[in-house]
C-alpha positions as CSV (number, residue, x, y, z in Angstrom):
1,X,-43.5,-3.9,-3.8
2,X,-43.2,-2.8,-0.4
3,X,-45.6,-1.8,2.4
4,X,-45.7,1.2,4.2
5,X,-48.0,2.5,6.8
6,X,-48.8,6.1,6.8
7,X,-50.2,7.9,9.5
8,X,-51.7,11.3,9.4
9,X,-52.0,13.9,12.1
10,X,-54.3,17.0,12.6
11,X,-55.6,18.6,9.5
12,X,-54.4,16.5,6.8
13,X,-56.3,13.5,8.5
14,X,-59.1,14.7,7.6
15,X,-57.9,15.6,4.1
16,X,-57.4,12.4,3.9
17,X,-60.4,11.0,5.9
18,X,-58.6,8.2,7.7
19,X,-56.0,8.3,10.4
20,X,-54.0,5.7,8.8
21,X,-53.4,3.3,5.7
22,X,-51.1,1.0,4.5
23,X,-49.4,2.0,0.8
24,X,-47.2,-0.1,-1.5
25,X,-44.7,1.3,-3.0
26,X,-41.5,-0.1,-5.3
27,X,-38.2,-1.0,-3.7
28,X,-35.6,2.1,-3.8
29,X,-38.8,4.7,-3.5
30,X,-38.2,7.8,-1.7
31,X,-39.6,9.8,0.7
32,X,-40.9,12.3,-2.3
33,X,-41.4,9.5,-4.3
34,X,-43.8,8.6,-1.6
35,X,-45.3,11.9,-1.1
36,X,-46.0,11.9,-4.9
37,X,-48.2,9.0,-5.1
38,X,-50.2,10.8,-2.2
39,X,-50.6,13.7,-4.2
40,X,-52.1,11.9,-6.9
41,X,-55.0,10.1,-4.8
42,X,-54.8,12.9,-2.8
43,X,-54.5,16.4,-4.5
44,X,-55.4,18.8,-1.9
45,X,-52.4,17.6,0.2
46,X,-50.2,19.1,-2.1
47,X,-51.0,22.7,-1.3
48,X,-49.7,21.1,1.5
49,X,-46.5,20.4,0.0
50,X,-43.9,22.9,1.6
51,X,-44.8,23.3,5.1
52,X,-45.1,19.3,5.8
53,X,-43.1,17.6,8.4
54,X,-42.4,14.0,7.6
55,X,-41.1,11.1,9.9
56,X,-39.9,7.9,9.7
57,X,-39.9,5.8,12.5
58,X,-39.1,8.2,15.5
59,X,-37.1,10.7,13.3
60,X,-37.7,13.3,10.8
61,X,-36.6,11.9,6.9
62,X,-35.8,14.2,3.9
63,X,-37.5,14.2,0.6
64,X,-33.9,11.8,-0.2
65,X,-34.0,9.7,2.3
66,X,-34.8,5.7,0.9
67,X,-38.0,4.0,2.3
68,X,-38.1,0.4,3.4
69,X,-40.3,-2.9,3.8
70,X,-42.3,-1.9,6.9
71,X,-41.4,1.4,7.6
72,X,-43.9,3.7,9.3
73,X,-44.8,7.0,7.8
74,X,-45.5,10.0,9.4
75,X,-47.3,12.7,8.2
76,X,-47.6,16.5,10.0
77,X,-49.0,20.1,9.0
78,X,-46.5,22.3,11.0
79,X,-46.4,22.5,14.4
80,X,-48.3,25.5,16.1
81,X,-47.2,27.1,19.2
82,X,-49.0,29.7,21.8
């Protein structure tokens, strides 16, 4: 297994009621792969789902892109402007 911190911004911190964790997850797992096993401890960040903007590291990641040992995870409801 691999570990993977996740941090959580805005709103879906306090979904989640932390600002940060650290998740294992199996070698190869994606992005959605990742975002799946959220789901399931978290359901109300599904409805979530379509708007989110995920990063890795510094850069935004698709649902495709292959997560490794260490990586940091981030987490964003869509950015608001005024």
């Amino acid at each position: 297994m691999m570990k993977i911190e996740t941090q959580f911004f805005s709103r879906l911190r306090d979904l989640v009621g932390q600002s940060t964790q650290t998740r294992e997850v199996p070698p190869g797992a994606t992005v959605g792969d990742f975002l799946a096993t959220l789901y399931r401890d978290y359901p109300a960040l599904e409805k979530w789902d379509a708007h989110l903007l995920v990063a890795v590291g510094l850069e935004y990641a698709t649902r495709a892109q292959t997560l490794h040992e260490g990586d940091v995870v981030s987490i964003m409801p869509p950015v608001q402007g005024g």
